[in-house]
PABA-960233 format. One line per 2 residues: their letters; for each residue x, y negated, z negated of C-alpha. Coordinates in steps of 0.02 Angstrom, whole numbers, plus 32768, in hexadecimal, padded with zeros to 4 digits. Example, Ala and Ser with C-alpha at 12.3 -4.5 7.8 and 13.67 -1.06 7.14 Angstrom:
PABA-960233
as> 8267/80E1/7E7A; 82AC/8035/7E9B .
This chain:
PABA-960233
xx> D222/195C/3C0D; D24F/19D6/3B7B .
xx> D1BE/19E3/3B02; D181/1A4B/3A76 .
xx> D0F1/1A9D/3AC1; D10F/1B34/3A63 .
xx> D11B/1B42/39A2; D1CE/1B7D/3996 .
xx> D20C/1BF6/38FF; D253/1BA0/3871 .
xx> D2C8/1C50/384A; D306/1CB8/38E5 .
xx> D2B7/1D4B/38EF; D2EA/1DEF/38A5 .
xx> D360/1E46/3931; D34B/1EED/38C4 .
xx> D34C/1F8F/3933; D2BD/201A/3923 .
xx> D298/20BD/3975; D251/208D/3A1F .
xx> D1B2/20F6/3A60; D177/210C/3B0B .
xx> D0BD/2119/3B32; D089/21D1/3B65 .
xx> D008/21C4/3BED; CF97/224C/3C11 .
xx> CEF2/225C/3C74; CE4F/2245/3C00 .
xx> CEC8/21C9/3B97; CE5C/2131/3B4B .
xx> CECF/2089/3B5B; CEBF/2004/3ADB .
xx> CF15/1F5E/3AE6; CF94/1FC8/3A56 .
xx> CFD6/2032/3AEC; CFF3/1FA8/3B6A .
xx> D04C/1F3A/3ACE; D0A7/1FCF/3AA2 .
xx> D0E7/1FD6/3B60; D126/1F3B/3B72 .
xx> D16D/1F4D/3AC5; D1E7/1FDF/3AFD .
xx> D220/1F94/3B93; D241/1EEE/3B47 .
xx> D2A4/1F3F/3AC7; D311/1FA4/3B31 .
xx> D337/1F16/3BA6; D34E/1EBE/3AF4 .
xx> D3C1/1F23/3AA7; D437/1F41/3B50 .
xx> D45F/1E90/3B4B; D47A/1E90/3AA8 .
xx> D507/1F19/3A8F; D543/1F40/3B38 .
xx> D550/1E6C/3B6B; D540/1E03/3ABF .
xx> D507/1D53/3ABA; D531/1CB6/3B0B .
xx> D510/1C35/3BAF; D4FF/1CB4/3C44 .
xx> D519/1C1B/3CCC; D4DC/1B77/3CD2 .
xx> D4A4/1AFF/3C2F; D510/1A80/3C39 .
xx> D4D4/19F0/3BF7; D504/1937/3C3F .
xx> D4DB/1889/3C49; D43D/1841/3C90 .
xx> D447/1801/3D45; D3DD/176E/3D09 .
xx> D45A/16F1/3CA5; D3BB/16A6/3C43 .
xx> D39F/1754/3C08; D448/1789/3BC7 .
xx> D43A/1746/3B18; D39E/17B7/3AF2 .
xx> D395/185F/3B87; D403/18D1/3BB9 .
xx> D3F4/1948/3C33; D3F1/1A15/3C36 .
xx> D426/1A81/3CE1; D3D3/1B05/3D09 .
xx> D431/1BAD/3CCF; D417/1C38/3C4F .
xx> D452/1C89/3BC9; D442/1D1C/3B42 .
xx> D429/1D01/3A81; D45E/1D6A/39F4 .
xx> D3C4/1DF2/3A04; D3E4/1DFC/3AB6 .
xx> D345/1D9C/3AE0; D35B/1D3B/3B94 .
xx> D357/1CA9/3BA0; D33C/1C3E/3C30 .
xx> D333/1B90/3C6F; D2EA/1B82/3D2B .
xx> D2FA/1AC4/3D3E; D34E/1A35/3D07 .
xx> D30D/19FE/3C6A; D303/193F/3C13 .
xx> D333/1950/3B4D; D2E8/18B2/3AEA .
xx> D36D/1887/3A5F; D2F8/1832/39FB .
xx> D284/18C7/39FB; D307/191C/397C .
xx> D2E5/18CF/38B6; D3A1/18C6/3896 .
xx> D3D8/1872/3933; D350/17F4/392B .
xx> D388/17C2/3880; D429/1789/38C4 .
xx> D3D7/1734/3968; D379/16D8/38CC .
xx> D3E0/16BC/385A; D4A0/16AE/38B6 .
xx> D541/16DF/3843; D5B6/16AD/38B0 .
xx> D60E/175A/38DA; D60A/17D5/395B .
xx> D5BE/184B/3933; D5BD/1905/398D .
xx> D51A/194F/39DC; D51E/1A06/39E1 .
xx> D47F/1A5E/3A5D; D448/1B00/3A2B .
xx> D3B9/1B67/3A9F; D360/1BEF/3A4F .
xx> D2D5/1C68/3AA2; D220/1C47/3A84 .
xx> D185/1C91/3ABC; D100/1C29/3AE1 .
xx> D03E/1C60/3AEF; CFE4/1C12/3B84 .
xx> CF2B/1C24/3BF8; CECD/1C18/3B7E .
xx> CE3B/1C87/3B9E; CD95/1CC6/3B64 .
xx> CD77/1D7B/3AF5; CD13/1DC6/3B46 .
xx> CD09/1E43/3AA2; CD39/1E1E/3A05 .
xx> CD17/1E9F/3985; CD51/1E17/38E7 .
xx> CCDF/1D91/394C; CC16/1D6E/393C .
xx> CC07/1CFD/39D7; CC5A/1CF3/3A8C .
xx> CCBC/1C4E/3A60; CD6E/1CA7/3A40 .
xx> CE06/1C8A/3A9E; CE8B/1CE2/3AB7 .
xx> CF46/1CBD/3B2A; CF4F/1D18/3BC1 .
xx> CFFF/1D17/3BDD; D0A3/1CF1/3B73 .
xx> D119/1C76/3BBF; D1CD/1CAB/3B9C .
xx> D20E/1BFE/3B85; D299/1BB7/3B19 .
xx> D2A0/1B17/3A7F; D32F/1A97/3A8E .
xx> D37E/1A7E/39CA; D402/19E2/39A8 .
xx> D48F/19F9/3916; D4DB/1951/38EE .
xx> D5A0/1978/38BF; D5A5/1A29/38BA .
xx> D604/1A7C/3837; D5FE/1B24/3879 .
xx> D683/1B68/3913; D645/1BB2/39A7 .
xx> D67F/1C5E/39B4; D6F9/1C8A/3A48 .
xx> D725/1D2D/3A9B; D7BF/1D65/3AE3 .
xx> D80A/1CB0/3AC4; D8B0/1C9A/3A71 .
xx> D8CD/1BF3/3A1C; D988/1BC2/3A3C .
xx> D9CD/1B53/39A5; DA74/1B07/39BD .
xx> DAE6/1B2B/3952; DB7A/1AF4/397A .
xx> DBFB/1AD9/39ED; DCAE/1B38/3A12 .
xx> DD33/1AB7/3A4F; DD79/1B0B/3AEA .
xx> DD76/1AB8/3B73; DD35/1AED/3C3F .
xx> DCE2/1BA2/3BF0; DCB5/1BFC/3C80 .
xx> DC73/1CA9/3C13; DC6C/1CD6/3B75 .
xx> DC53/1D91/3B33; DC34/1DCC/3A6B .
xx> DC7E/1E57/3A12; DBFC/1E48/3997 .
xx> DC3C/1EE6/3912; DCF0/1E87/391A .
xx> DCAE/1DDA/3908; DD08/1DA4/3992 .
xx> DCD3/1D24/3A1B; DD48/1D20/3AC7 .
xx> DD3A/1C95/3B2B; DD70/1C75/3BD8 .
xx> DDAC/1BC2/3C17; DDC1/1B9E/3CC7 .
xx> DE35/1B39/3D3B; DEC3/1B6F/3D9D .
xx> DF29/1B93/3CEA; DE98/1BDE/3C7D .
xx> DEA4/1C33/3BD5; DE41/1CB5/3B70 .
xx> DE12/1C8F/3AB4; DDED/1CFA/3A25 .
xx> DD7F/1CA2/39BE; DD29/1CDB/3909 .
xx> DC7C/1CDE/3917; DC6F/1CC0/385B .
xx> DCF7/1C24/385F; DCF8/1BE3/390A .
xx> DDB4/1BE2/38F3; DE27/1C1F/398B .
xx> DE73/1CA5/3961; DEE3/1CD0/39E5 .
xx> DEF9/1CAF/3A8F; DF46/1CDD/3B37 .
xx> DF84/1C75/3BBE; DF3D/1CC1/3C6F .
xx> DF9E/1C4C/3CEB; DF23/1C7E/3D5B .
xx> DE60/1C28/3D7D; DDF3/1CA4/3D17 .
xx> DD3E/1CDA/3D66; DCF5/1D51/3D19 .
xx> DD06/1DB6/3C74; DCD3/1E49/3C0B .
xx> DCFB/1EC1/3B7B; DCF0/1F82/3B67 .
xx> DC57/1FCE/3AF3; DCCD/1FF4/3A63 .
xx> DD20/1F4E/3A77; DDC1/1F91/3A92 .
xx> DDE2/1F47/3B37; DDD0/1E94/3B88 .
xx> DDBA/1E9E/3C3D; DDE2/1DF7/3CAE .
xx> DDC9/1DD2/3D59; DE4A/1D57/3D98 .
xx> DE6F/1CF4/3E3C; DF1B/1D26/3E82 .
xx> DFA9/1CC5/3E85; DFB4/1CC7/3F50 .
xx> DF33/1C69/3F84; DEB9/1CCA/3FFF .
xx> DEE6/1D7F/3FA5; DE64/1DDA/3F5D .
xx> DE39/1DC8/3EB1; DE97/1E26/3E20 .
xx> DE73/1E8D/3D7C; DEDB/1E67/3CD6 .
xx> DEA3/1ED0/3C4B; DEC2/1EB4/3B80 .
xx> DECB/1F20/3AF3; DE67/1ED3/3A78 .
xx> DE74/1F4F/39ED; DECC/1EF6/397C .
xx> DE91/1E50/3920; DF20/1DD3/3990 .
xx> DF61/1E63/3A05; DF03/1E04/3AA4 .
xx> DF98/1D7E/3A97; DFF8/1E23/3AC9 .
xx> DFD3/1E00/3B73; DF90/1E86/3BFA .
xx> DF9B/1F3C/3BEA; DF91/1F50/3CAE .
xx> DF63/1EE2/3D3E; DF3D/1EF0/3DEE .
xx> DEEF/1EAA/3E8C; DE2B/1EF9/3EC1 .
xx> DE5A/1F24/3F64; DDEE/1EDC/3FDF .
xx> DD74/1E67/3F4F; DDA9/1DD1/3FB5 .
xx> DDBC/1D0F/3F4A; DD01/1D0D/3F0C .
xx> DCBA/1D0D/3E56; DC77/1DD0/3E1F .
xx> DBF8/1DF5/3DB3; DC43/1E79/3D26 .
xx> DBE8/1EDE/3CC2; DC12/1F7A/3C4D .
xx> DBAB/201C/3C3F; DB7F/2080/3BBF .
xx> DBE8/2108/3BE0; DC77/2071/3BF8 .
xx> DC7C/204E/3C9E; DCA7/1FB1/3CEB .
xx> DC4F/1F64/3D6F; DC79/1EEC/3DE3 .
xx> DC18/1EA4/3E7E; DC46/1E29/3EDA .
xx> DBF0/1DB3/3F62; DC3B/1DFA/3FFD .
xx> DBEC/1EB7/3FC4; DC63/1EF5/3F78 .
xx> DC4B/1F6C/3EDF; DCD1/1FAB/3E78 .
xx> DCC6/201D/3DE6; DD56/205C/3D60 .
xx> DD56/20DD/3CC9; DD89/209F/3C3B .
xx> DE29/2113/3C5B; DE4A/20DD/3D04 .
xx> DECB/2077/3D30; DEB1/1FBD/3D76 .
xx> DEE5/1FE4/3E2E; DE87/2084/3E3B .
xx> DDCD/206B/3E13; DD64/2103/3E07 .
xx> DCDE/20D1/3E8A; DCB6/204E/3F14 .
xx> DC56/2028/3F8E; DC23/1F9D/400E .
xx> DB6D/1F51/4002; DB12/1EFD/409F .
xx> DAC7/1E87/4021; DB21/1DE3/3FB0 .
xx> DB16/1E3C/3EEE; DAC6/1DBA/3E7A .
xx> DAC4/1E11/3DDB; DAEB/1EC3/3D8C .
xx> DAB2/1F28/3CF8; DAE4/1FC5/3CBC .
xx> DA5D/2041/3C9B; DA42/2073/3BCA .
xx> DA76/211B/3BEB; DB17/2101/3C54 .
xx> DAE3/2151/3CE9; DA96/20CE/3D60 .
xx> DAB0/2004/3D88; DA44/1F95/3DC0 .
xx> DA89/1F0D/3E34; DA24/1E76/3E6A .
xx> DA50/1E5A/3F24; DA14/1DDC/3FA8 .
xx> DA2F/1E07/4055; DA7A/1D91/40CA .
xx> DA16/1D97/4164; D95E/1D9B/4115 .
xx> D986/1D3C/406B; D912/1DB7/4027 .
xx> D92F/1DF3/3F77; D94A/1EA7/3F2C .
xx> D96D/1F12/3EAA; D9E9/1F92/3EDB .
xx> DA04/2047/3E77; DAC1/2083/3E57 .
xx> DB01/2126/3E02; DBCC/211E/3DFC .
xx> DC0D/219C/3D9F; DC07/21C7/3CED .
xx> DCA7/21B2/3C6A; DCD0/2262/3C90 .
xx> DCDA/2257/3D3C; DC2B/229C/3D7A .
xx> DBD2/2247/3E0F; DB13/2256/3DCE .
xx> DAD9/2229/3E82; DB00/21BB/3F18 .
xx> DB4F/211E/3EF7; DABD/20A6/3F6F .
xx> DA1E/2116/3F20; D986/208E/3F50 .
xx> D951/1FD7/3F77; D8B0/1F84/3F1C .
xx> D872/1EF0/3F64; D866/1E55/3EE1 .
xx> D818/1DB9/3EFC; D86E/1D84/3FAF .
x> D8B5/1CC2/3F8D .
């Protein structure tokens, strides 16, 4: 069961940084207890400050905290797993076995047990590093002492104190995790993709169904602005760098063909209810959904389930892409590199299941192959 053995710091510790210095050994050297402290004082502090500013603080694994398997304990314990973790100086902290936390060992939660308000109230556990001296043993010298009655620890136990916050005010700080807030919602109906031209304001939205549409929308309004009547089942969609172009992928109007490209000019504020500025099938793309995606040197991408991988200049036209090329593997998502030159494509090959990431250079706007089209495969996690 959790106890205070250990008197626990009422103010965390400073976390300042000093010079470190290493012992210098040398034969003839006297040692003092100051050299051995001093030893373990320089390797603590490295180990100390590489957690602290190359991995930060937080639970490592483990310390979850749940219910007590008794159900006449519940009201008062709770229970700690095993796990460990790293505080804000970078001190480790770690809890080797499952632990038993007495609520009513914590002032502020036993005034409630006490005296009940009535309303839930939220419990917020907190584990902090403490070191704890233990083996107690005779000095066998002391130079402060007259007599041989002294004591001193022989070890320090690296332990950890337990601290309850009833209804915290403060917010845990998260890493890396976006908080999506609704804001609100479009009314267009079946939208299979959606892509931003976020200089012009502009939101284009593709519905599906065998007759499906394309919507300009103001990002600022939320009012259509225009639209444009496919008469086709849209699957995919995407729009140039400079926003000049809107590229569609649309199921043909023969059912079985292969799948075809309408391009729009969308230069102009309503010029997308213009209709296409060229059109064609992708020769041998078969009926499935692509995955598009546009470069930044403006190339569009477009893989599709049965391997194939089509790629187009901005200046070429719809029936003659620039590059393509037949994968043994089912594309499952495609990126463009940040400097135009490369793709990644997610693939998943058919026979093994196993996952990859696979390396593409097409060419460049002006034409130039930068290296083979199929350049490497790196294994990811095989599901």
């Amino acid at each position: 069961m959790h106890q205070a053995k250990c008197k626990t710091p009422s103010n965390c510790p400073s976390c300042a940084t000093t010079a470190l210095t290493r012992n210098h050994y040398f034969t003839g050297k006297l040692l003092v207890e100051r050299d051995f402290t001093d030893e373990q004082h320089y390797m603590m502090e490295r180990l100390r400050l590489h957690n602290q500013r190359l991995h930060g603080s937080g639970v490592v694994c483990g310390l979850q905290i749940k219910q007590h398997g008794t159900q006449g304990c519940q009201p008062r314990y709770v229970l700690l797993e095993p796990g460990s973790a790293v505080d804000c100086c970078g001190q480790d902290i770690l809890v080797t076995d499952e632990d038993t936390i007495d609520l009513l060992a914590f002032p502020k939660v036993k005034a409630y047990f006490d005296k009940p308000d009535g309303v839930d109230h939220v419990l917020q556990f907190r584990i902090c590093y403490r070191e704890c001296p233990t083996e107690e043993i005779p000095v066998l010298y002391d130079e402060c002492g007259c007599d041989d009655s002294q004591c001193a620890p022989n070890r320090i136990l690296e332990s950890y104190a337990i601290d309850v916050v009833v209804d915290p005010t403060d917010t845990p700080a998260t890493y890396e995790q976006p908080t999506l807030v609704r804001h609100s919602t479009i009314g267009i109906g079946r939208a299979e993709a959606v892509v931003l031209d976020e200089a012009g304001g502009r939101v284009f939205v593709l519905s599906g169904g065998p007759a499906g549409a394309v919507y300009q929308v103001s990002s600022t309004t939320e009012a259509v602005e225009t639209s444009f009547s496919l008469g086709r089942q849209g699957l995919a969609m995407a729009i140039s760098r400079d926003a000049t172009r809107l590229y569609i992928v649309v199921a043909s109007a023969t059912a079985g063909n292969d799948t075809e490209l309408f391009v729009f000019d969308i230069s102009g504020p309503t010029s997308l209810a213009g209709g296409t500025t060229d059109s064609a099938p992708i020769v041998g793309s078969g009926t499935g959904t692509p995955v598009l995606a546009v470069s930044a040197q403006s190339l569009l991408l477009a893989a599709y389930q049965n391997g194939k991988l089509y790629a187009w200049k901005q200046t070429d036209a719809a029936n003659t892409p620039s590059e393509s090329l037949t994968l043994t593997a089912q594309p499952t998502g495609l990126v463009g590199s940040s400097d135009g030159v490369g793709v990644e494509l997610g693939v998943r090959h058919v026979t093994s299941a196993r996952s990859d990431a696979v390396g593409i250079q097409p060419q460049d706007a002006e034409g130039h192959r930068h290296g083979p089209l199929h350049t490497c495969a790196r294994g990811l996690d095989g599901a």
